[in-house]
C-alpha positions in Angstrom: 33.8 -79.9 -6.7 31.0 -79.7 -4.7 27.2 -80.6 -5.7 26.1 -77.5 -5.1 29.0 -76.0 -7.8 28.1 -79.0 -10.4 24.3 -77.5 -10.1 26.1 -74.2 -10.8 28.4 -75.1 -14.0 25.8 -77.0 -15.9 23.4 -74.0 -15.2 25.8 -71.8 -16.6 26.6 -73.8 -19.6 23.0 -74.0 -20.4 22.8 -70.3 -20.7 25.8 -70.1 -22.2 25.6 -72.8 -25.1 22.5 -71.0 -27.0 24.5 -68.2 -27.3 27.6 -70.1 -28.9 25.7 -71.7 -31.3 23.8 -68.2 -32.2 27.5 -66.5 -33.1 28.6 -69.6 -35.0 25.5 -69.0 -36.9 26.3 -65.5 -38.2 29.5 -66.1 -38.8 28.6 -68.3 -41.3 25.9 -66.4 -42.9 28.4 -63.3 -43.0 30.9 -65.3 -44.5 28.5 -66.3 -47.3 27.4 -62.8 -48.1 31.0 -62.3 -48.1 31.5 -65.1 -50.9 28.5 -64.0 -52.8 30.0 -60.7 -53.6 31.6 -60.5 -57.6 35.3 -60.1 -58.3 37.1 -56.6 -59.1 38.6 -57.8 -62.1 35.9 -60.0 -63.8 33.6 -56.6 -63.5 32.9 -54.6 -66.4 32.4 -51.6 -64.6 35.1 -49.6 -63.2 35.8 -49.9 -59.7 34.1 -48.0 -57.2 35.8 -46.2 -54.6 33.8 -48.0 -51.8 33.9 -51.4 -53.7 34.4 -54.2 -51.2 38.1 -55.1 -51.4 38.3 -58.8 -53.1 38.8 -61.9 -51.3 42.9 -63.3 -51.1 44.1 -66.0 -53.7 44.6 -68.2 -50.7 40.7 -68.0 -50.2 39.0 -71.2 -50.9 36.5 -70.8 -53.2 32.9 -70.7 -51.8 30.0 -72.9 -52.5 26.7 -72.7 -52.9 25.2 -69.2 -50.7 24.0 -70.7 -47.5 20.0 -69.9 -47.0 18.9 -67.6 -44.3 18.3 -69.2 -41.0 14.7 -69.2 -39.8 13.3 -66.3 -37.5 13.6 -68.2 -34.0 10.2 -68.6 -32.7 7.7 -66.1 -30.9 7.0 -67.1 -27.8 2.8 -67.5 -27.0 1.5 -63.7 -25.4 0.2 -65.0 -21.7 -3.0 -63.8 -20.8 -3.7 -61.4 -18.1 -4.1 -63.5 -14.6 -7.9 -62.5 -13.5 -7.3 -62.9 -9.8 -4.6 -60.2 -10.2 -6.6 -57.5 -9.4 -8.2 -59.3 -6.3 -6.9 -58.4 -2.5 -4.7 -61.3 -1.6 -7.2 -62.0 1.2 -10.0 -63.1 -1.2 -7.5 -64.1 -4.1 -6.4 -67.2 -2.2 -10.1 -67.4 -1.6 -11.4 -66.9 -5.2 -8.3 -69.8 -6.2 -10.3 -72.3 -3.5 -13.3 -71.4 -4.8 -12.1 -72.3 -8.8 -10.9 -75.8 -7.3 -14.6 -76.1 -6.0 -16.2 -75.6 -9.1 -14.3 -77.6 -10.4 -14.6 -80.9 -8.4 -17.4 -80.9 -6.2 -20.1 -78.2 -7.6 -22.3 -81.7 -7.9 -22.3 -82.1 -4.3 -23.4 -78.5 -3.7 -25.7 -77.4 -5.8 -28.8 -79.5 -7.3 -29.1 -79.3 -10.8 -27.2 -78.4 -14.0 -29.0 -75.2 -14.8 -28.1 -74.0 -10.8 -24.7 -75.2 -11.3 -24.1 -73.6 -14.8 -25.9 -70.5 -13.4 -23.1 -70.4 -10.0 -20.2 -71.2 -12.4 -20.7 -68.7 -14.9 -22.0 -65.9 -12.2 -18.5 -66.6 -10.5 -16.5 -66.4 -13.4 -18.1 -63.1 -15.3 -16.9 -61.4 -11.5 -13.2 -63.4 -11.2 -13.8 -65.8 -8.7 -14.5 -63.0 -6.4 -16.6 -64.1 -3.1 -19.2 -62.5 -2.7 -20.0 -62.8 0.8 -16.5 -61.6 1.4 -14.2 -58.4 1.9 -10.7 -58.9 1.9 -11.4 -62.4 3.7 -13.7 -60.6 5.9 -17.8 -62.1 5.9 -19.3 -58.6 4.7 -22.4 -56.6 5.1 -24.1 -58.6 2.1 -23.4 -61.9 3.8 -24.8 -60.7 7.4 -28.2 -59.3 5.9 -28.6 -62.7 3.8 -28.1 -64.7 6.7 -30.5 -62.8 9.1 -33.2 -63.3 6.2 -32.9 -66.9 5.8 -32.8 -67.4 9.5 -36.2 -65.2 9.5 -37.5 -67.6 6.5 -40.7 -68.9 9.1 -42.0 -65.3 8.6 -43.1 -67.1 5.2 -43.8 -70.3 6.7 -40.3 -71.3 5.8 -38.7 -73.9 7.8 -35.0 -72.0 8.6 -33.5 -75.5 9.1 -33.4 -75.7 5.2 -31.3 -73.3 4.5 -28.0 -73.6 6.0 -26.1 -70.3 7.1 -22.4 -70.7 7.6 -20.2 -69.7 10.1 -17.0 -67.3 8.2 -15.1 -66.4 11.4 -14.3 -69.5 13.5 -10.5 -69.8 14.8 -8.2 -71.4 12.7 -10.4 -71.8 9.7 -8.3 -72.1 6.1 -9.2 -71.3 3.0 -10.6 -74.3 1.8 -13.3 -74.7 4.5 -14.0 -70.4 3.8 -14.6 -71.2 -0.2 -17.0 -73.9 0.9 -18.9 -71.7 3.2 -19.0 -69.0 0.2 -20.6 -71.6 -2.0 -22.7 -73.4 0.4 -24.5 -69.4 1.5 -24.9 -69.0 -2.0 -27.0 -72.2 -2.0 -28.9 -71.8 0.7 -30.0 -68.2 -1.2 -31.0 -70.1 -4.0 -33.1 -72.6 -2.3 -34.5 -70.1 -0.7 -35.7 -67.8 -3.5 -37.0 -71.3 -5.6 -38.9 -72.1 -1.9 -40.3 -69.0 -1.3 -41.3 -68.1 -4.8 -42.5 -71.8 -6.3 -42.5 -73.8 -2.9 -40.7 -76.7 -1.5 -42.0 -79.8 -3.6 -43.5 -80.0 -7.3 -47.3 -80.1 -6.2 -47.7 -83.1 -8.9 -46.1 -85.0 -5.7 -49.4 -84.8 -4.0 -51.9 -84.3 -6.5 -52.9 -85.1 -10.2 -55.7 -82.7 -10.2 -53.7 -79.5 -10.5 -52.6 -77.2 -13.6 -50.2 -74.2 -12.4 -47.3 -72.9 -13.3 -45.4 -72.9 -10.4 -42.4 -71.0 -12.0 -39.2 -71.0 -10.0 -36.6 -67.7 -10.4 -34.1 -68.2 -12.7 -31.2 -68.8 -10.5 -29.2 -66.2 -12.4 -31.4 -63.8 -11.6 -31.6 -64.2 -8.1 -27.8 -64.3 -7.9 -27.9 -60.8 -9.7 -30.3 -59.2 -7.9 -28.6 -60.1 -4.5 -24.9 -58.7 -5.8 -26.7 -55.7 -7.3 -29.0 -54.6 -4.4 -28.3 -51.8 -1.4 -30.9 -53.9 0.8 -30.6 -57.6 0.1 -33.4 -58.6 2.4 -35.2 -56.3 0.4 -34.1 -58.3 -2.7 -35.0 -61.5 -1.3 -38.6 -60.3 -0.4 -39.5 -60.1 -3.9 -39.6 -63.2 -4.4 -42.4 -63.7 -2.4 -46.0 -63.9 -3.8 -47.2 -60.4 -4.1 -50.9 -60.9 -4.7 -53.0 -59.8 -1.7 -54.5 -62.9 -0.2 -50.7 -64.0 0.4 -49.6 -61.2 2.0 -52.8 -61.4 4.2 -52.0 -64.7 5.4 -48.1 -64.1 6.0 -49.5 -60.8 8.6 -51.8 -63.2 10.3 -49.4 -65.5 10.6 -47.4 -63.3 12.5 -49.9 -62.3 14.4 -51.0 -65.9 15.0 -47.5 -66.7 16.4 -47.5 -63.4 18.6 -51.0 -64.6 21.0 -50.5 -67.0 23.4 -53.5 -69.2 24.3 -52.3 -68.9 28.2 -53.8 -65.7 28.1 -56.6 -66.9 26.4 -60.0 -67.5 28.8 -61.4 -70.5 28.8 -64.9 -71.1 27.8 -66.7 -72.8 30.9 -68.8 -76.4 30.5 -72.5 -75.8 30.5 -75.7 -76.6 28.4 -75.9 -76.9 25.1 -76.7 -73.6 23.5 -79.1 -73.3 20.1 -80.6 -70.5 18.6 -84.2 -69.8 18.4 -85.8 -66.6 17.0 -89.0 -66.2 18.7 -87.3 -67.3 22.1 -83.2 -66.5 22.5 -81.4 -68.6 24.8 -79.6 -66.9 27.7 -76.5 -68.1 29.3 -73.7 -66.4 31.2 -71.2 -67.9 28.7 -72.0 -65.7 25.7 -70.2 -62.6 26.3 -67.0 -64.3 26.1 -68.1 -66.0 23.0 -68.9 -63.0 21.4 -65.6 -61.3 22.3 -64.1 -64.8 21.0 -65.6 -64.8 17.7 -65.6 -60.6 17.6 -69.6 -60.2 17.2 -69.4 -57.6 19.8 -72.7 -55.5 19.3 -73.3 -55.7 22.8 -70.9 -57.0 24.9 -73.5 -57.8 27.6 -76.0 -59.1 25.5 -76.3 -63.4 27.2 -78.7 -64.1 24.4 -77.7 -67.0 22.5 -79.2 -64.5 18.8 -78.3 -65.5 15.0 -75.1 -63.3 14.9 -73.5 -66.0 17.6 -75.2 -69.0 16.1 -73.8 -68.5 12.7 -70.6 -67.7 13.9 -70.2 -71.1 15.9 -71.6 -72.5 12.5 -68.7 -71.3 10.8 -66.0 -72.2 13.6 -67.8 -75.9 12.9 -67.2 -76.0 9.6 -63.7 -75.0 9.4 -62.9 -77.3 12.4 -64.4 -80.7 10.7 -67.8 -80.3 12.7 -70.8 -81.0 12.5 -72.0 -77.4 11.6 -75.0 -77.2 13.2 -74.1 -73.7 14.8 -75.2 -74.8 18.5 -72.2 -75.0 21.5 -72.4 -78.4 22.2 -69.3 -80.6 24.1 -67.4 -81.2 21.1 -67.8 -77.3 19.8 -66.6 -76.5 23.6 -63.8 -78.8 23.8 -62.4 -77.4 20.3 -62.9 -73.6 21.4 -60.9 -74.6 24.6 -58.2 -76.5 22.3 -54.5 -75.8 21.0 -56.1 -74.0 18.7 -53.5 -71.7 17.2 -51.1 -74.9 16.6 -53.7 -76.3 14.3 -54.6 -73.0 12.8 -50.9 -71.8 11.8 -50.6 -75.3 10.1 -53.5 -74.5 7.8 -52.3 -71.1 7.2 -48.9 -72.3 6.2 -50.4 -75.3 4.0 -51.9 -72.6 2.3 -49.2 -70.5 1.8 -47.6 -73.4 0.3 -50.4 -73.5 -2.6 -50.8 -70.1 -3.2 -47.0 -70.2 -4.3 -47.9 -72.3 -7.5 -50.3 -69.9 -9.0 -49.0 -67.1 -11.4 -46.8 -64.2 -9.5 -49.4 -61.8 -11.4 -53.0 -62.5 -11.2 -54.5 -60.0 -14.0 -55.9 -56.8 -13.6 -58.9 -58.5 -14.6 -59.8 -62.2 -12.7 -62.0 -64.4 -11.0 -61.1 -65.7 -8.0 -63.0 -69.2 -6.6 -62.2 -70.8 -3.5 -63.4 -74.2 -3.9 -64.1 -74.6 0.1 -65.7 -71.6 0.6 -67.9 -72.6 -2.5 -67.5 -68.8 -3.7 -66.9 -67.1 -6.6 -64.9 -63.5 -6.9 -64.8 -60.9 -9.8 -61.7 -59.1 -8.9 -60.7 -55.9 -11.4 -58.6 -53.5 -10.7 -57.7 -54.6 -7.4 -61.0 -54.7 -6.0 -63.9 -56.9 -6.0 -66.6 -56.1 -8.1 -69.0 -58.9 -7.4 -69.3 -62.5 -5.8 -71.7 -65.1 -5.7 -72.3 -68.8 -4.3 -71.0 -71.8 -6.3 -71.4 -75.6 -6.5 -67.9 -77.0 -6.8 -67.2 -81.0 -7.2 -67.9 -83.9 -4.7 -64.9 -85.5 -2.9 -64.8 -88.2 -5.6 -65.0 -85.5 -8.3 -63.1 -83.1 -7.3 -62.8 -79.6 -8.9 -59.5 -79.2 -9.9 -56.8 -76.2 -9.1 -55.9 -74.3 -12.0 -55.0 -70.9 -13.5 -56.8 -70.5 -17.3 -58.4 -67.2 -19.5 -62.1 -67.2 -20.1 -62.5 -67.0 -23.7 -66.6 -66.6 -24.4 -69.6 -67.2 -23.1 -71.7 -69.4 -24.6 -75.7 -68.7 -24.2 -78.2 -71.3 -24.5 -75.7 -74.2 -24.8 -76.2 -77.7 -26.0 -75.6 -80.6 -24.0 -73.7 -83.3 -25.5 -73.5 -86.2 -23.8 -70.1 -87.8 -23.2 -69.6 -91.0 -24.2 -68.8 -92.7 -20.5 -72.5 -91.7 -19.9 -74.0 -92.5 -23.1 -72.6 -95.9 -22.8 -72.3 -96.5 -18.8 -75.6 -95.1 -18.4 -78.3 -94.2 -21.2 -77.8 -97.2 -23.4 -78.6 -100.0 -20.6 -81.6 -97.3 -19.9 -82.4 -97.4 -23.7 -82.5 -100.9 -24.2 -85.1 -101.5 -21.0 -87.3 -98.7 -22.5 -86.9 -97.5 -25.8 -89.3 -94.2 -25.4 -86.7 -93.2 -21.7 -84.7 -91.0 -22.8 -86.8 -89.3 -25.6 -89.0 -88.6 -22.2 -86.4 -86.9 -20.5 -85.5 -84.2 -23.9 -82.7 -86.4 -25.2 -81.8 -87.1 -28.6 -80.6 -89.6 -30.0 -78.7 -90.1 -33.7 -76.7 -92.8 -35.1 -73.8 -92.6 -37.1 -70.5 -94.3 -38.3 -69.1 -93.1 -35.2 -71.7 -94.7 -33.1 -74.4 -93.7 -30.9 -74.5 -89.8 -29.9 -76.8 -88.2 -27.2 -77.7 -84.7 -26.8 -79.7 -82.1 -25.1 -81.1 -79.0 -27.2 -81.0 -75.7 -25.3 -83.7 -75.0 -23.0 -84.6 -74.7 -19.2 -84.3 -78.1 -18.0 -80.9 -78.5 -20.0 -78.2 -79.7 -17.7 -76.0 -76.6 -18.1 -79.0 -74.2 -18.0 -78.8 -71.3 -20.3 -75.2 -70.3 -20.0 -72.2 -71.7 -19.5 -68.9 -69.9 -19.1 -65.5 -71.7 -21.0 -62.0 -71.3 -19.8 -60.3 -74.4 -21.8 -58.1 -76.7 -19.7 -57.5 -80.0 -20.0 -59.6 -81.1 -17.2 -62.4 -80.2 -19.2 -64.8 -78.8 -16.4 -65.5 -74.8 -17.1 -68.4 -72.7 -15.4 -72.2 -72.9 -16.2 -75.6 -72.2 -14.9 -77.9 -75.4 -13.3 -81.5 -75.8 -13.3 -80.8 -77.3 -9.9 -81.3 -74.0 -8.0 -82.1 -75.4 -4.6 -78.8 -76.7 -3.8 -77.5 -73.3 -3.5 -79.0 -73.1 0.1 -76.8 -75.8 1.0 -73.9 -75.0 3.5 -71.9 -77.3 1.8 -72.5 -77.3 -1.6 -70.1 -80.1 -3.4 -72.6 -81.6 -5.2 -71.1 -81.7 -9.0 -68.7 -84.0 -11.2 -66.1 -81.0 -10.9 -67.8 -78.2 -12.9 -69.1 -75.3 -11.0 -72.6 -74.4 -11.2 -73.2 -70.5 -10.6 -75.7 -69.3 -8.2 -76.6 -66.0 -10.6 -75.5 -67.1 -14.2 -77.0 -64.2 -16.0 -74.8 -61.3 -13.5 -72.0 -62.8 -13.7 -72.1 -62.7 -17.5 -72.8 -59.0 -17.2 -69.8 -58.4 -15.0 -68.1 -60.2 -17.3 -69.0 -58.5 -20.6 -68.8 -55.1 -19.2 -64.5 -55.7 -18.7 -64.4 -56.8 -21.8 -66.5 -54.9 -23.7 -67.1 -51.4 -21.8 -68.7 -50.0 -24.5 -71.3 -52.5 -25.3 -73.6 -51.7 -21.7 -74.4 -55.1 -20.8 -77.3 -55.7 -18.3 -78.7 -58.9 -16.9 -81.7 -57.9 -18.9 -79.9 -57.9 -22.0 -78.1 -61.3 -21.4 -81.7 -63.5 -20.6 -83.1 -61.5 -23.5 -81.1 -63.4 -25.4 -82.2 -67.1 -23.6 -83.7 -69.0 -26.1 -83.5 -72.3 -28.8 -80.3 -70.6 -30.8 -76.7 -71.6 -29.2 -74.4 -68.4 -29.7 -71.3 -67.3 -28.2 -70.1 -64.2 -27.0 -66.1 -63.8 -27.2 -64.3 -62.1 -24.3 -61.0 -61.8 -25.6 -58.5 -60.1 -26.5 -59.6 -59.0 -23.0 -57.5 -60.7 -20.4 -59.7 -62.3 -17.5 -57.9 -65.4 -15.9 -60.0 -67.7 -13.8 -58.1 -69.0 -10.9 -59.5 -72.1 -9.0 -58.2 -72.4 -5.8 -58.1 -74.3 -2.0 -58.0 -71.2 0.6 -59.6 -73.5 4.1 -57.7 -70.1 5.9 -58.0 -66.6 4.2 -58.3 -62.7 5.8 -62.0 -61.3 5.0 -62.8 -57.7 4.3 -62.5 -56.7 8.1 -59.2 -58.1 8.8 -60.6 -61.9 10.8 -58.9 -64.8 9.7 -61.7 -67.4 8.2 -61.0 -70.9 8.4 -62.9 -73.4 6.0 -63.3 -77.6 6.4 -61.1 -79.1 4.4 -62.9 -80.9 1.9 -60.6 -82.1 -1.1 -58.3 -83.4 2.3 -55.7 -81.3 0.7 -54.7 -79.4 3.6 -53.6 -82.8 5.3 -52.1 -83.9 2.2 -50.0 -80.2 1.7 -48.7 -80.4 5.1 -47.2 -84.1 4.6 -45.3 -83.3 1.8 -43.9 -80.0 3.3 -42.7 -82.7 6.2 -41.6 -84.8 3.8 -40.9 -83.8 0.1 -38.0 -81.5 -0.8 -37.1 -81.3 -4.8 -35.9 -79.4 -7.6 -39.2 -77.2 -9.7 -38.2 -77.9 -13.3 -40.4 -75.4 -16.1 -43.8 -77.4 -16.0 -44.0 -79.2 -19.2 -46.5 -77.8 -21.5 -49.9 -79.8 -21.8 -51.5 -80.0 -24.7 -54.6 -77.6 -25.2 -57.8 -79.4 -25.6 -59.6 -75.9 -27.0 -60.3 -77.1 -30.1 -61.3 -80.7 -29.2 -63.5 -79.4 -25.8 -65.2 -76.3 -26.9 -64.6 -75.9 -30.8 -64.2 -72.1 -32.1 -66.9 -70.8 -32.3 -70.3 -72.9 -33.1 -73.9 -72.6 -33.6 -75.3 -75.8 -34.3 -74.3 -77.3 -31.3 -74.0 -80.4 -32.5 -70.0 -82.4 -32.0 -69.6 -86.1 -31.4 -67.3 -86.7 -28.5 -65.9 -90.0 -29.2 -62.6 -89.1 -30.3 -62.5 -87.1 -26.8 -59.6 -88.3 -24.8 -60.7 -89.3 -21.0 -58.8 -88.2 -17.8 -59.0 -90.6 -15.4 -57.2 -91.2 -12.0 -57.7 -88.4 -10.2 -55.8 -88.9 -7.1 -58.5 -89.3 -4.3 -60.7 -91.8 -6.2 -62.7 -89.7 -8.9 -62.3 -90.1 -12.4 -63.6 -87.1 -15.0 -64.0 -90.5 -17.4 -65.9 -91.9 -15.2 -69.5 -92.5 -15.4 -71.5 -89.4 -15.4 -68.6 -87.1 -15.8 -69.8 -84.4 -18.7 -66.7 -82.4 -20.6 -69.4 -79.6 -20.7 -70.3 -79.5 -16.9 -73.3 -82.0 -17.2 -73.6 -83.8 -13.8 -74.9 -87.0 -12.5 -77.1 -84.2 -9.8 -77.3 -81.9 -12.6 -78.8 -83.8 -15.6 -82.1 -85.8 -16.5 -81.9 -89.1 -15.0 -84.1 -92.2 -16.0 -86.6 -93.2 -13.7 -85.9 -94.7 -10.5 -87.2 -98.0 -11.7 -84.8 -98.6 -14.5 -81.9 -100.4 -12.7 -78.3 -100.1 -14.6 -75.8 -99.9 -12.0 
């Protein structure tokens, strides 16, 4: 007998030996039913026509009935396979693409909540690609691909987002799964870049409090298999507000001029303005058609228009900004410009992706290097004015907060790194200093606490606008009004003074309470020795600080501002550099209650419980000497006199 036969006999007898076993089974069962069945004779009733006929005296008597065998065993209902329904093309896919989940999701994607958010998105659709038709890279796939090799329309770097190739020869189904997953990656990255940007900005800076909310990657991946236009889809993740989309047009518009075309502006004399007699030079027409002050095209005088144009140019370009056309001015104009310029645009790009996706229907808008101040409602501007941010070492910071009241004629409560850093050493030369100067002072348990009672000369002036933050710095007027005709005007300890204090209040009150008819009038009518404060909400009016060095005016000209925080430099390093998963920010704890208190009169609150941020990163400290919770200054406040030495 042959192998192949011996495979054949023992295969049969394996089929056949269940069913031997089953029919000795019944037999016996029948057999005891049979033996369970009473006697003819030993009944008491007659016998029935269709009685069973009794068993044979050569019979051997029975035992005990045999039980019933069990039920044999139901074997487990098999689920429904869910790649059945799949075309075999993408079913061998979809099988790949399991295994890849599987083992090497880790290497793929980069973090759990993206990885749980791919897995489960892959499995509520069967494994089905979805970049792929029958095997075939589809329509979804191509338009994806052509958006994320378009990303530097955003100031995207393509490079990061890796688009595969579905169609090269001899390509198997492993390498195809991978390319599925890796495209949906790049997507993901993408939509996390474009909406919250490309590094957490606490990389570069401790002086910032924004959201910067990254889509939930669940979302995105829904969105992109749900949507007719992907591109479309992908777009709105993009900042919507209009400065953004202001920039991302210039941009492109940027990209589009090419400075060979560009006439150069020839050497010469320096040119300065001066009213009663204009300069003249052959060079100012083209400088008027560079810097679009085109009145008269033919006009050589060297007039104000020109002058404060050049001034700007300076001061965006790190300058001197003295608004004549000297060598260095001339030497800039004839620069790469656009290079440097597109950089600064996409820095801020970059920042303008941390702030909320919506900024209010009611908000104020500062941009801390153009030292202004918007009220923005409705989506227009309703009023601006000129502001005093922070000095380099004292930086304003960048955040996103509501305004909650308004607080006329406030006190002035000295913070303790002042009280003891400064006043005290002052004290103890001259006990009669700081009584001089509209100070009090009062002892307590808690020590030693300084104040200054509402009035003119009060370091916060006679209003002083709160937005509670952790940074403790809020909005306020100044009795310092001269350093509003500064062109640079970074004078503070990182509050910002307001140019018109009593408007802005009115702009203010009128959103929130339209049926109150605020006026300026009404607001100083109300300047006086008793601290009150005016609540805002429920109204909704965010105050968003913010670093625009490059923004689109009114008329459609890009405006570039110097770089004073160095932030631009700092911004553009880490998009070089930094690349990193945006988790939820954490949530910092409020300091509404300990900062501003809700609401007071008396104006009276001892600080020395007050926690102290200090560290900021480029050298400042707001727990630093002459840093004021309240917006008190070291320019801003009283100081002893000059010949009191302390430092």
């Amino acid at each position: 007998m042959t192998g192949l036969d011996r495979v054949a006999a023992i295969t049969a007898f394996a089929l056949l030996l269940p069913l031997s076993t089953a029919a000795q089974e019944t037999a016996t069962i029948d057999s005891g039913k049979l033996a369970a069945v009473p006697s003819a004779a030993s009944s008491a009733e007659p016998p029935q026509a269709e009685a069973p006929t009794p068993p044979s005296s050569s019979q051997a008597p029975t035992a005990d009935p045999v039980p019933a065998a069990k039920e044999p065993a139901v074997a487990p209902e098999q689920k429904p396979d869910p790649l059945a329904a799949l075309d075999p093309a993408d079913r061998v896919i979809a099988e790949k693409i399991r295994d890849l989940l599987a083992t090497k999701s880790d290497r793929i994607f980069a973090g759990k909540m993206e990885r749980a958010a791919v897995e489960a998105f892959y499995q509520n659709r069967n494994l089905a690609p979805l970049w792929l038709d029958k095997g075939i890279e589809n329509a979804r796939a191509k338009a994806v691909i052509a958006r994320l090799r378009n990303a530097d329309a955003d100031g995207l770097e393509p490079s990061d987002y890796k688009t595969p190739n579905f169609a090269p020869p001899g390509q198997g189904p492993d390498a195809i799964a991978e390319a599925e997953l890796r495209l949906t990656q790049s997507v993901l990255t993408y939509a996390r870049h474009v909406q919250a940007g490309r590094f957490p900005y606490s990389r570069m800076s401790r002086n910032i409090e924004l959201p910067q909310a990254p889509p939930e990657p669940a979302d995105v991946l829904k969105r992109v298999a749900d949507a007719t236009d992907v591109a479309k889809a992908l777009d709105e993740f993009t900042p919507q507000n209009e400065p953004y989309r202001k920039l991302k047009a210039m941009l492109a518009q940027m990209r589009g001029k090419s400075d060979s075309s560009r006439s150069e502006i020839s050497d010469g004399p320096v040119l300065s303005y001066n009213r009663r007699n204009p300069m003249e030079d052959p060079r100012v027409p083209l400088l008027r058609e560079r810097f679009n002050v085109s009145d008269e095209p033919s006009d050589l005088r060297y007039d104000a228009r020109l002058a404060d144009a050049v001034k700007k140019f300076q001061q965006g370009n790190d300058l001197p900004a003295t608004g004549n056309l000297d060598a260095r001015t001339l030497r800039e104009l004839n620069g790469p410009t656009h290079d440097r310029q597109i950089d600064v645009i996409i820095a801020n790009m970059e920042r303008w992706r941390w702030y909320p996706r919506d900024l209010g229907k009611a908000h104020v808008l500062v941009n801390e290097p153009d030292f202004s101040l918007k009220v923005m409602h409705d989506g227009a501007q309703v009023w601006t004015t000129r502001i005093v941010i922070g000095k380099p070492s004292m930086q304003t910071p960048l955040l996103s907060e509501t305004m909650k009241s308004v607080t006329i004629n406030p006190t002035w409560n000295v913070p303790p790194s002042i009280v003891h850093n400064e006043y005290l050493p002052a004290l103890a030369q001259d006990p009669t200093v700081l009584s001089r100067m509209g100070l009090r002072v009062s002892y307590g348990s808690g020590g030693v606490h300084i104040s200054m009672p509402p009035g003119d000369k009060n370091a916060l002036g006679r209003l002083r606008f709160n937005f509670p933050n952790r940074f403790l710095v809020d909005q306020h007027d100044t009795p310092d009004k001269h350093l509003f005709a500064h062109d640079v005007r970074a004078e503070s300890h990182g509050c910002m003074r307001v140019q018109d204090p009593a408007k802005y209040a009115e702009v203010l009150f009128n959103i929130a309470h339209p049926d109150e008819h605020w006026t300026a009038e009404k607001v100083t009518g109300m300047f006086g020795r008793s601290e009150q404060d005016v609540a805002l909400q429920p109204a909704q009016i965010w105050v968003h600080l913010t670093y625009q060095t490059a923004f689109v005016d009114e008329a459609g000209k890009l405006q570039i501002r110097r770089d004073v925080y160095n932030l631009d430099s700092r911004t553009l390093a880490a998009i070089k550099t930094e690349r990193g998963i945006i988790e939820p920010g954490s949530e910092h704890k409020r300091e509404q209650e300990i900062a501003y208190g809700s609401p007071r009169r008396s104006g009276r609150h001892s600080f020395f419980s007050r926690p102290v941020f200090s560290g900021t990163p480029y050298g400042g400290s707001y727990g630093r000497p002459y840093a004021a919770p309240f917006g008190g200054s070291y320019y801003a406040r009283p100081r002893p006199p000059r010949a009191v030495y302390y430092r």
